[in-house]
Backbone bond lengths (Angstrom), bond angles and torsions (degrees), N, CA, C in turn:
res aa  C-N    CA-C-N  psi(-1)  N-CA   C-N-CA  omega(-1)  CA-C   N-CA-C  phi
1 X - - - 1.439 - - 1.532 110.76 -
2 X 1.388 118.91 -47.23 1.706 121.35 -176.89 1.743 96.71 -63.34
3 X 1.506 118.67 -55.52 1.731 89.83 177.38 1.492 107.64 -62.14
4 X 1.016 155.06 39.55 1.496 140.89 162.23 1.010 104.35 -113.46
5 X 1.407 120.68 -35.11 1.777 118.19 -167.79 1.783 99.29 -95.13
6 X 1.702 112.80 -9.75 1.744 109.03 164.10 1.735 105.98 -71.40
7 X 0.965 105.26 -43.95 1.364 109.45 -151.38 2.166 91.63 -79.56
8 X 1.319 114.08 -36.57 1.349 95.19 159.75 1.431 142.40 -51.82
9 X 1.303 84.50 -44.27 1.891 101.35 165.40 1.589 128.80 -51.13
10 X 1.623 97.96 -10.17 1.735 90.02 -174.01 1.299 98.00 -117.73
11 X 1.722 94.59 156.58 1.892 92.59 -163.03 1.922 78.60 -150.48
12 X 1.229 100.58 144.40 1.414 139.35 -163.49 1.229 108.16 -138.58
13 X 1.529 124.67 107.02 1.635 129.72 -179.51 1.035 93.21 -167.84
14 X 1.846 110.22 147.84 1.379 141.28 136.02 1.173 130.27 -29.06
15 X 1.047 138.40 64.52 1.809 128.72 -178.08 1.724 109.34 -46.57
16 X 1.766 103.24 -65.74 1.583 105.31 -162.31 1.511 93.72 -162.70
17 X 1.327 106.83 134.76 1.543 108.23 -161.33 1.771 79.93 -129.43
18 X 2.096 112.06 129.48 0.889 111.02 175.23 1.391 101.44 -163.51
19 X 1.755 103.39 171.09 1.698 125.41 -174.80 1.697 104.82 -66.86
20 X 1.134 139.95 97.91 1.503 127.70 161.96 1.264 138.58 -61.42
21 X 1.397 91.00 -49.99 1.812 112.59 163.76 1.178 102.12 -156.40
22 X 1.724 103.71 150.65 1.125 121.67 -179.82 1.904 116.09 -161.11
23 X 1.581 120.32 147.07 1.359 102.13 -172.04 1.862 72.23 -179.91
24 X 1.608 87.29 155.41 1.727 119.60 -158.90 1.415 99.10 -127.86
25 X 1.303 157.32 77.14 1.875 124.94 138.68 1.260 140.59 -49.23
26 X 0.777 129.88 133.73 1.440 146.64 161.67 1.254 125.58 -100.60
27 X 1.904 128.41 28.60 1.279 125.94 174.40 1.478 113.15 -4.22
28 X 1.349 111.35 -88.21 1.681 121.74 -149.80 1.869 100.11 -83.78
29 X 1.231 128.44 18.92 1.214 108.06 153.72 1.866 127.83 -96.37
30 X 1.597 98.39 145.84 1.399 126.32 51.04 1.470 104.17 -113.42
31 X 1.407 110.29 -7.50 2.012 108.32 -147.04 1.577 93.94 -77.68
32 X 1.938 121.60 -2.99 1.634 111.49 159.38 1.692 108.05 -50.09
33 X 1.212 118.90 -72.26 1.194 146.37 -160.37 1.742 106.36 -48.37
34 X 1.358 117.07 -20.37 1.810 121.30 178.62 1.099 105.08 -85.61
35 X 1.716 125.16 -8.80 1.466 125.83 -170.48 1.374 111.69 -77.76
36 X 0.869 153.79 102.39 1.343 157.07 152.30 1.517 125.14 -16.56
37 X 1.275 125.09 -61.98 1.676 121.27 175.61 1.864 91.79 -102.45
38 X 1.277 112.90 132.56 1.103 135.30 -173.57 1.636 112.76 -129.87
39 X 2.097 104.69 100.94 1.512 98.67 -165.90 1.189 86.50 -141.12
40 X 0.888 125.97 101.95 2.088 131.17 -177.00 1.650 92.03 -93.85
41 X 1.517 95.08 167.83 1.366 99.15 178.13 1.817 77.69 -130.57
42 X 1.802 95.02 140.00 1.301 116.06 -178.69 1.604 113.76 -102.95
43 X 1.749 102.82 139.42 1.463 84.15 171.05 1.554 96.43 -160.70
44 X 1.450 83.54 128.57 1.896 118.45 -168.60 1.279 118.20 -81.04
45 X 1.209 128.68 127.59 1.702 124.36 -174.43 1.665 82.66 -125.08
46 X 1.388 103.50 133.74 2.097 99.83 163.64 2.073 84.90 -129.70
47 X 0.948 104.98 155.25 1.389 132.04 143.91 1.445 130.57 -167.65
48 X 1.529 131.80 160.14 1.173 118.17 -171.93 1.814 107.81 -140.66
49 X 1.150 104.91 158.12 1.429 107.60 -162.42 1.467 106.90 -149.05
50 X 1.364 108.16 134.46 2.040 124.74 -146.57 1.878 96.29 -133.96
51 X 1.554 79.15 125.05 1.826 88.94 176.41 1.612 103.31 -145.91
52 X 1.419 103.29 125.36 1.442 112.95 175.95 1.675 96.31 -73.94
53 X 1.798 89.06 138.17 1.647 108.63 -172.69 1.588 104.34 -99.41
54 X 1.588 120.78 -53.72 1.267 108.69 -167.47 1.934 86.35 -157.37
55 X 1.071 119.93 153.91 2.007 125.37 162.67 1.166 81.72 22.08
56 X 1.314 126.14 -156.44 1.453 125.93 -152.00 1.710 118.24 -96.16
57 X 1.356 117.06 41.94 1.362 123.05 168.67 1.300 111.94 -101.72
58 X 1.460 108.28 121.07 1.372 111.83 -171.73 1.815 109.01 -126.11
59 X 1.131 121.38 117.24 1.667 137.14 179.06 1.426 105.12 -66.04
60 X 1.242 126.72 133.59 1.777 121.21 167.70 1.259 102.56 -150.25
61 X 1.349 120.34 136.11 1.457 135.02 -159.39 1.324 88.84 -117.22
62 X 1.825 117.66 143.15 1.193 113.91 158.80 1.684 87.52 -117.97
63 X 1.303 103.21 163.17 1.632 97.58 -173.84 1.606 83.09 -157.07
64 X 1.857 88.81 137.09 1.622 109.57 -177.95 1.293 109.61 -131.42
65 X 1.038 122.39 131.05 1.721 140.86 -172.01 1.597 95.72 -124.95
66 X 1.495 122.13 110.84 1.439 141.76 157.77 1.341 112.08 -121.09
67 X 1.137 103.50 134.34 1.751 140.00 -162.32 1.123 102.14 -121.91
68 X 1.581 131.85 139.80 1.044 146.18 163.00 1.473 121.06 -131.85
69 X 1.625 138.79 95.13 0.756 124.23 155.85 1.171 134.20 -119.71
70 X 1.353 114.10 -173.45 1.846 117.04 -156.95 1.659 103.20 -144.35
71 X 1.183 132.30 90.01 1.253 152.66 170.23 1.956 92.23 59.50
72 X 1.622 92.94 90.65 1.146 123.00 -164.85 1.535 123.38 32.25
73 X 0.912 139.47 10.61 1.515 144.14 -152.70 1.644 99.30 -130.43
74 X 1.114 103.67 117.04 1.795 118.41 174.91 1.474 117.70 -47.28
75 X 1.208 116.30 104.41 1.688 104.29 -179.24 1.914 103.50 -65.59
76 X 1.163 95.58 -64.36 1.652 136.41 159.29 1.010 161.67 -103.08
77 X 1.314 140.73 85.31 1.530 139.80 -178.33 1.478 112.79 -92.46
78 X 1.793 104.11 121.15 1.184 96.14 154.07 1.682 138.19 -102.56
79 X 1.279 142.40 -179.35 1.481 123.18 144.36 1.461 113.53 -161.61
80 X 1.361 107.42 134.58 1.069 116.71 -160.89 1.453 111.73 -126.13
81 X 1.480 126.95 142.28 1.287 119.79 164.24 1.754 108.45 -121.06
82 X 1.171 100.89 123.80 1.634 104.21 177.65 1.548 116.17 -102.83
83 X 1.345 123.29 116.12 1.150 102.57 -169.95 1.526 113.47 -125.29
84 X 1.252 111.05 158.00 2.227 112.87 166.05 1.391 127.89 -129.33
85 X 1.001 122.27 138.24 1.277 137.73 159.45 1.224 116.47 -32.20
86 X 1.107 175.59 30.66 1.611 159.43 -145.79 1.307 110.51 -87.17
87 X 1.325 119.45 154.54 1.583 146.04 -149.25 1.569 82.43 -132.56
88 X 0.964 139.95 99.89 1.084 147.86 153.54 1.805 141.07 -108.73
89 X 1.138 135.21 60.38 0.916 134.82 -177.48 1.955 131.53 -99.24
90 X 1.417 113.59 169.16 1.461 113.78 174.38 1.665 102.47 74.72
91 X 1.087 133.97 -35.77 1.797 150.98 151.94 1.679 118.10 -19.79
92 X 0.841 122.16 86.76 1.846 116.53 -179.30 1.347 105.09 -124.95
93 X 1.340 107.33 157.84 1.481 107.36 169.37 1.713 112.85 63.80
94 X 1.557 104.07 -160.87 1.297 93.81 -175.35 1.386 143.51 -61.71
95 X 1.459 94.85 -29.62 1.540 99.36 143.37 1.409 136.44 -9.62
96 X 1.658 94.08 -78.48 1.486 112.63 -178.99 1.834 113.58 -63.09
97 X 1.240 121.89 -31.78 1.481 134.02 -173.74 1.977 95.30 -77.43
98 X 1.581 112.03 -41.02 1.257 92.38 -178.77 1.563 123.35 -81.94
99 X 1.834 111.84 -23.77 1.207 113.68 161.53 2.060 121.00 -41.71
100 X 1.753 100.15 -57.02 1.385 102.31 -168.36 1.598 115.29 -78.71
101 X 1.752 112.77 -5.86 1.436 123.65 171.45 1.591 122.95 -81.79
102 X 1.702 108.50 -51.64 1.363 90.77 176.08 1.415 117.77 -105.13
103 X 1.870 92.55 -45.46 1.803 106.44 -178.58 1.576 113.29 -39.81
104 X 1.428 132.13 -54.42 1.061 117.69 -156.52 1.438 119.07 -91.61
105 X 1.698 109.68 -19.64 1.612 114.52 156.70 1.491 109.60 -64.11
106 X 1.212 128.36 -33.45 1.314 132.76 177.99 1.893 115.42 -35.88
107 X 1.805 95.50 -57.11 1.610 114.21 171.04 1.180 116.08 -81.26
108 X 0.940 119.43 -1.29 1.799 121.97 -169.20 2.116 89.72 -98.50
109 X 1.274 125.86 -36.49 1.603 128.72 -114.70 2.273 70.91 -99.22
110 X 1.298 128.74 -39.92 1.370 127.82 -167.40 1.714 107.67 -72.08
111 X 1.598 120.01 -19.96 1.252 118.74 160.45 1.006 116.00 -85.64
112 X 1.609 134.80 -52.69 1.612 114.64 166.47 1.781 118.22 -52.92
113 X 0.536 132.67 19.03 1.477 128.41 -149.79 2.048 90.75 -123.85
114 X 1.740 84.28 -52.94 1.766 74.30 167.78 1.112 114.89 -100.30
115 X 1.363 138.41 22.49 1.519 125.43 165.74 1.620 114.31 -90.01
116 X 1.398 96.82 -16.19 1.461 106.29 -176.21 1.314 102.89 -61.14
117 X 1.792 96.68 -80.55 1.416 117.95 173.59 1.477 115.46 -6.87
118 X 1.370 105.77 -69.94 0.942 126.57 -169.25 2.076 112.62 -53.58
119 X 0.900 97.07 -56.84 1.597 112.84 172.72 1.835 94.46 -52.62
120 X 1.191 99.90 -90.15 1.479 110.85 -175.18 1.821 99.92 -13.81
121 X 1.019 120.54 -63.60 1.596 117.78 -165.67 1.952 121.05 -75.46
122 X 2.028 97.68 -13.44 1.439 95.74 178.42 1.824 92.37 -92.20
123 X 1.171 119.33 0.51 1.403 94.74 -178.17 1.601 98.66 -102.13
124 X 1.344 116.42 26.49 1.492 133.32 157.93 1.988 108.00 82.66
125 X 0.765 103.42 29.05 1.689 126.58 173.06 1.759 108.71 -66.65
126 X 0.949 127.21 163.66 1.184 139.41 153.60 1.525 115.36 -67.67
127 X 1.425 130.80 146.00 1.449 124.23 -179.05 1.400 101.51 -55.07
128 X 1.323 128.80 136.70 1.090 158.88 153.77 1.992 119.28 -89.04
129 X 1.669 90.20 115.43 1.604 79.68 -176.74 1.572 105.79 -115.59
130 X 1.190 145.43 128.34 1.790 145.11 157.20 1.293 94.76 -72.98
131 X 1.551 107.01 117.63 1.464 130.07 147.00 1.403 122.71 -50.75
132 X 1.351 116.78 122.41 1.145 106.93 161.01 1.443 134.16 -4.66
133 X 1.494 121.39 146.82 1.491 107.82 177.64 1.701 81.28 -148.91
134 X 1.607 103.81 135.87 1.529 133.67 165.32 1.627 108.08 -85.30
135 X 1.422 111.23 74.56 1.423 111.20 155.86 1.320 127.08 -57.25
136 X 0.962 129.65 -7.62 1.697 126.40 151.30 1.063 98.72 -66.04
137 X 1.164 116.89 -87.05 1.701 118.42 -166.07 1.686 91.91 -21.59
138 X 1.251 122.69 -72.29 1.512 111.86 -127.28 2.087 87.66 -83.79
139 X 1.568 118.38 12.68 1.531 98.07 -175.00 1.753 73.69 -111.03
140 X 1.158 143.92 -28.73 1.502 112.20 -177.97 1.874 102.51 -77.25
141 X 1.199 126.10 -3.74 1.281 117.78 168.14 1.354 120.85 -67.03
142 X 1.816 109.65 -48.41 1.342 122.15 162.28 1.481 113.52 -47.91
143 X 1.224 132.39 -53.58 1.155 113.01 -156.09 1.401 108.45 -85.77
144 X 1.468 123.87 -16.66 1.340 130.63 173.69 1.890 99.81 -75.58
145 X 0.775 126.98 -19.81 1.816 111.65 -176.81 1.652 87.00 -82.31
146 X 1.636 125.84 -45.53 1.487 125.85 -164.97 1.581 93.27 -57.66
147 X 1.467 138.24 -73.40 1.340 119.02 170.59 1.337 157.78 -23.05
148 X 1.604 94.97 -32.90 1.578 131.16 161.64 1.667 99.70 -65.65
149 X 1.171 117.46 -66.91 0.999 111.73 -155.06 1.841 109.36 -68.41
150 X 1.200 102.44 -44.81 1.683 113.56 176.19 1.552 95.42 -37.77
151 X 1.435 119.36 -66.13 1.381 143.38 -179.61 1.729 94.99 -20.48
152 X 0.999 110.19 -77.13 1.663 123.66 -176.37 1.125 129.31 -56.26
153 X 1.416 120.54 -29.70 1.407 136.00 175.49 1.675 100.37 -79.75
154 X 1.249 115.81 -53.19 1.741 118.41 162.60 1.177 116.75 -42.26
155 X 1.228 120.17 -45.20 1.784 122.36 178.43 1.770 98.75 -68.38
156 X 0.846 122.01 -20.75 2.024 107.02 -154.41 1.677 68.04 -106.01
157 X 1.345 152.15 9.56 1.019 114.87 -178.19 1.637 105.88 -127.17
């Protein structure tokens, strides 16, 4: 009966899912755009970062920085911060670290994903697609380097 009346107690919701920051370059246009074979090499930074706002509303930003360049010279930079509201309560412990690590970048990751897109192609780009990303994967990665590292700091001490 006590796990039934825990597991009632916790509540998981969307408050307000929104753009925080956001901004596009285009260094080398227009004289990108006269080039004929167009093969950038891309490179993706994601991380995300969680701050309790008030009782159990908690803000978490995932923020994506994509780079594009083409024989060293930036076609494009983007960076973006996508952020949500979450309603989070009854949640402690690891629980709560895996809710604000993968789950909620998880819902956050399909709106940045098209704002990019979307940007990327009005600043006259070719469609641009972001692959999927396994935020599990990458929060049991995190927490396995944090163990490693504890691990090491224990040894030197």
């Amino acid at each position: 009966m006590a796990d039934q009346e825990k597991a009632a107690d916790k509540r998981l919701s969307i408050t307000k899912i929104y753009l925080k920051d956001f901004s596009f370059e285009s260094p080398q246009a227009p004289a990108i755009f006269r080039q004929g074979d167009w093969k950038p090499q891309t490179n993706l930074n994601l991380r995300s970062a969680h701050s309790s706002i008030e009782d159990d509303h908690h803000e978490i930003i995932l923020t994506i920085t994509i780079e594009a360049k083409e024989n060293d010279k930036t076609c494009f930079l983007v960076e973006l911060q996508q952020a949500g509201l979450f309603e989070i309560a009854g949640y402690e412990g690891d629980e709560l670290e895996a809710i604000v690590g993968s789950f909620c970048p998880n819902i956050l990751f399909p709106y940045a994903r098209e704002s990019i897109a979307s940007i990327i192609q009005k600043g006259g780009f070719p469609e641009f697609v972001l692959q999927p990303v396994n935020f599990d994967a990458l929060y049991m990665q995190s927490k396995q380097q944090q163990v490693v590292a504890a691990a090491e700091v224990a040894e030197k001490h």
